[in-house]
N, C-alpha and C positions, 0 to 999 in steps of 0.2 A: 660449571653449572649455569644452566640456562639464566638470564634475572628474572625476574618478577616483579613487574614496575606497580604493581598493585597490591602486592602483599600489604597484609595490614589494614589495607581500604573496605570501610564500608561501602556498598553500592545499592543504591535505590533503584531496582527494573517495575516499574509502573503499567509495564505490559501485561494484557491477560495470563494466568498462570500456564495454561497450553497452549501461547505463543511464546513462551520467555526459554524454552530451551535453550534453544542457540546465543542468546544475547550470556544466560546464565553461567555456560561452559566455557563463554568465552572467558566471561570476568571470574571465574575460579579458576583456570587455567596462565591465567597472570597473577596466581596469586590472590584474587582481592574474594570479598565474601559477599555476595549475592542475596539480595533478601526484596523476594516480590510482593510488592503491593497494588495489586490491577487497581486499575486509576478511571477505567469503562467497563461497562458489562454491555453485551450485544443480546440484542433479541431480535425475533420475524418481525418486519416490517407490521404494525398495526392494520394498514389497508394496502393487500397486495395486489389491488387490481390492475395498476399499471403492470408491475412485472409480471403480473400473470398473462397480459394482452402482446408484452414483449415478447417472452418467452414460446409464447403461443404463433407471433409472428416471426420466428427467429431466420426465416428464410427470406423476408425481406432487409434484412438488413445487412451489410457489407463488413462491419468491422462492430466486433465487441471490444472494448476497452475495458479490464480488470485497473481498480488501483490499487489495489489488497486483496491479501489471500480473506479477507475476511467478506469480504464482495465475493468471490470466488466459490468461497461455501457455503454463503446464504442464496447464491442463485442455484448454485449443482441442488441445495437440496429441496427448494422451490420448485424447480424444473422435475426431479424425480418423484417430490407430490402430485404432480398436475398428470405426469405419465402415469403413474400407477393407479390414477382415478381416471385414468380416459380419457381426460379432460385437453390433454394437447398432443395428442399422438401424429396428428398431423404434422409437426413438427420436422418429425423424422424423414416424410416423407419429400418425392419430389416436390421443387419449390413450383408456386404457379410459372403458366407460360409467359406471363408479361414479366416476371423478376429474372425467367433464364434468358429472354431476351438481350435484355439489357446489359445481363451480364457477358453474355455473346459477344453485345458489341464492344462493350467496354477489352475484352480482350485481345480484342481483333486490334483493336486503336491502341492498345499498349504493347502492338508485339508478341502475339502470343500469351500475355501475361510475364513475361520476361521480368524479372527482380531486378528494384533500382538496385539494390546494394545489399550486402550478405544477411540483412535482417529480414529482405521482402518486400522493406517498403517501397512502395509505388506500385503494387502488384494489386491485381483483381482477384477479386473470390472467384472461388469455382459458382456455379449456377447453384445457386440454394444457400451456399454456403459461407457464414460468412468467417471470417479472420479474427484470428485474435493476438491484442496485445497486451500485456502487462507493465505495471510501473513496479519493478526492482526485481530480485531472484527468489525473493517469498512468495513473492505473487507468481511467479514463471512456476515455480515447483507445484504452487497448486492448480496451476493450470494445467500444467501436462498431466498430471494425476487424473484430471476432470475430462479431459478432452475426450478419450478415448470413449467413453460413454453415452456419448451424443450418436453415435449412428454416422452412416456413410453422407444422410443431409446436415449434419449438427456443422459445428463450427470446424475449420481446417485444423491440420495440426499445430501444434504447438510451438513444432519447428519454426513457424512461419513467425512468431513471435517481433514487434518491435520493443527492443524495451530501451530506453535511451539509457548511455552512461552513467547521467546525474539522479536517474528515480526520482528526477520533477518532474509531476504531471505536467507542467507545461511544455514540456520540453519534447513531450511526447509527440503532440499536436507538430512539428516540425518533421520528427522522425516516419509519421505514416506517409509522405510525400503527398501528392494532391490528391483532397479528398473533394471537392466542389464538387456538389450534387450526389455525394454518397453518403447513405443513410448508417449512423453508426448510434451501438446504445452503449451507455455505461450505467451499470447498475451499482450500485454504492451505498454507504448509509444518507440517511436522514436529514442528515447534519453536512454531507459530504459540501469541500468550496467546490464552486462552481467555475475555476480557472479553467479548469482543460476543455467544458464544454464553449464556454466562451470562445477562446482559441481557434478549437474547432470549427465553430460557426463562422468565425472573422474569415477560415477559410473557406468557405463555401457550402461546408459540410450540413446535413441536415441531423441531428444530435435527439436524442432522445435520452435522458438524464432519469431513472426511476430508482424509487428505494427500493435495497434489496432485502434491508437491514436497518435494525434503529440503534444506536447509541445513546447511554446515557451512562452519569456520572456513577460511581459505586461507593457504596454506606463503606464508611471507615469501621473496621473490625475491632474489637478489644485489642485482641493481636497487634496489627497495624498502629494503632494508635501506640502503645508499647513499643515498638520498634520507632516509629516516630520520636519518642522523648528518649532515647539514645542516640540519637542523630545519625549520619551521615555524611560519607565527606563529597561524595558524587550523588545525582540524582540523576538517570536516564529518562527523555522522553522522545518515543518514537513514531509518535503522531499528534497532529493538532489536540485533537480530539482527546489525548491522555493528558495534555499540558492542562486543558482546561477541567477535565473530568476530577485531578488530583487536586485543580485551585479549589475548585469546589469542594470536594471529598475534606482539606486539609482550612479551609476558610481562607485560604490564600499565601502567598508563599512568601511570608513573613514565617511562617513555622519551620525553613527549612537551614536557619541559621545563615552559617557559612559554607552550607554545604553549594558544592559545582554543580551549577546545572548544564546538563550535556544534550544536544539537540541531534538529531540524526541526519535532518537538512534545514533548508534554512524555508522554507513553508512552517516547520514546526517552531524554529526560532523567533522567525516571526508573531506568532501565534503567543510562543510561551513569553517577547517582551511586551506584547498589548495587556497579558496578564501580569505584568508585575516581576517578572520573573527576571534577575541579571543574570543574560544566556552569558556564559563564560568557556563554552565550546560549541561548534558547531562540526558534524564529521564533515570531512572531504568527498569521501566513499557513504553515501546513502543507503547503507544496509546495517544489519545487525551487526556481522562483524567489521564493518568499517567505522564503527559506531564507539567499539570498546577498543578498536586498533586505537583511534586516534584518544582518548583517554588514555590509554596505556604508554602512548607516548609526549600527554600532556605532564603525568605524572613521571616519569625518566627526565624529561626536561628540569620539571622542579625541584626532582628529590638528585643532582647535578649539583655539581659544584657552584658552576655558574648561576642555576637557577636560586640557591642556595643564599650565592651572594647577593644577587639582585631586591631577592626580600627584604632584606636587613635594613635595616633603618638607619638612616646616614648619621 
């Protein structure tokens, strides 16, 4: 029989309830029981005018940068407002002649556009169009969902994707090879850090940072609260933004006893020790399943002989 390193385990997933699938099946599938309490709620950007001017300019720009699928679907469905009212159909269209220029050149000087290396990076947009990358495989999947819907001038395929190994936004900035002098936007929340545009700039890049989307923290439920004073023996957080949303929601993370708190990289661990929080795991693998893999093999470590012994009090 298979083990189940989390039988028995309570698990706190603090993710939106229609992002916690995956995280969800993971930790029932080891056995452990699952019980979400979103830690953020998302809304429309309060004043969308920047992203409206992005979106409306999207043919001057070279590289989109998604950092979450949540950026992802508050731009797709921004962009599908603004076309359905008229309001950027230009978009679609050929890009002006001084952006396909440029692009002209820019491919001629890289070879044709020739790919540094099997993700793309170091390659030019086609004339109008620009590229797109993503930080981790949530985000990848709602890209390629999204892409297809931009039109023959909208953004490249999805194929062309950089996404780096670690799903550090910074790490991304390394991964797109030389951007100096190429215009790139990221649309994000609110709230969003501002490492990868930094980065970006350090390299040359001209960076256009707009909210796509607002965050804020979410009112603790009856419910929640209930499930709260049964405790937990893990607590999941998979972005800054939920470490902080739950400090708040919870009045800080004295309420969460003894229970493990588990980080999904170390941008969020970061985040959850300025709050108070003793991170007690960080994943390896920066996605949802690399998230509950390595929990599942915090607790096999524990519930071990060894790790068994190690507890015990001399």
């Amino acid at each position: 029989m298979k083990p189940l390193p989390l039988r028995g385990r309570r698990v706190l997933v603090t993710r939106r309830r229609e992002q916690s699938e995956t995280l969800c099946a993971a930790i029932q599938a080891a056995g452990g029981e699952a019980v979400v309490i979103p830690a953020i709620e998302i809304a429309p950007a309060p004043d969308p005018g920047d992203l409206d001017r992005a979106i409306g300019a999207l043919g001057d720009y070279d590289w989109i940068v998604f950092t979450s699928a949540n950026a992802v679907r508050a731009f797709r469905s921004r962009a599908e407002a603004l076309e359905a009212s008229g309001a950027v159909g230009s978009y679609h269209r050929a890009a002006p002649a001084r952006r396909r220029d440029e692009a002209e050149d820019s491919v001629r000087r890289a070879g044709e556009g020739t790919a540094a290396d099997e993700t793309g990076a170091g390659r030019t947009a086609a004339a109008g169009r620009p590229r797109v990358a993503a930080i981790g495989p949530a985000t990848a999947r709602a890209v390629r969902e999204f892409s297809s819907g931009f039109g023959e001038a909208g953004p490249e395929s999805a194929e062309a994707l950089a996404i780096p190994e670690d799903f550090v936004s910074e790490a991304l900035a390394e991964r797109l090879g030389e951007v100096a002098g190429l215009r790139i936007l990221i649309p994000g929340s609110d709230i969003a850090r501002k490492g990868l545009g930094e980065a970006l700039r350090a390299r040359g890049a001209k960076v256009d940072e707009v909210a796509a989307y607002a965050t804020s923290s979410a009112a603790a439920s009856a419910e929640a609260l209930r499930e709260l004073e049964r405790g937990f023996d893990a607590v999941l957080f998979a972005s800054p933004s939920a470490a902080r949303g739950f400090a708040a929601m919870i009045g800080g993370p004295g309420r969460l006893g003894g229970a493990l708190v588990a980080c999904i990289g170390p941008a969020t661990a970061e985040e959850a020790r300025r709050l108070g929080y003793g991170v007690g795991l960080v994943a390896e693998v920066h996605s949802a399943e690399g998230l509950v893999d390595a929990l599942a093999r915090h607790y096999e470590t524990a519930d071990s002989p060894e790790g068994r012994s190690e507890r015990k009090e001399p």
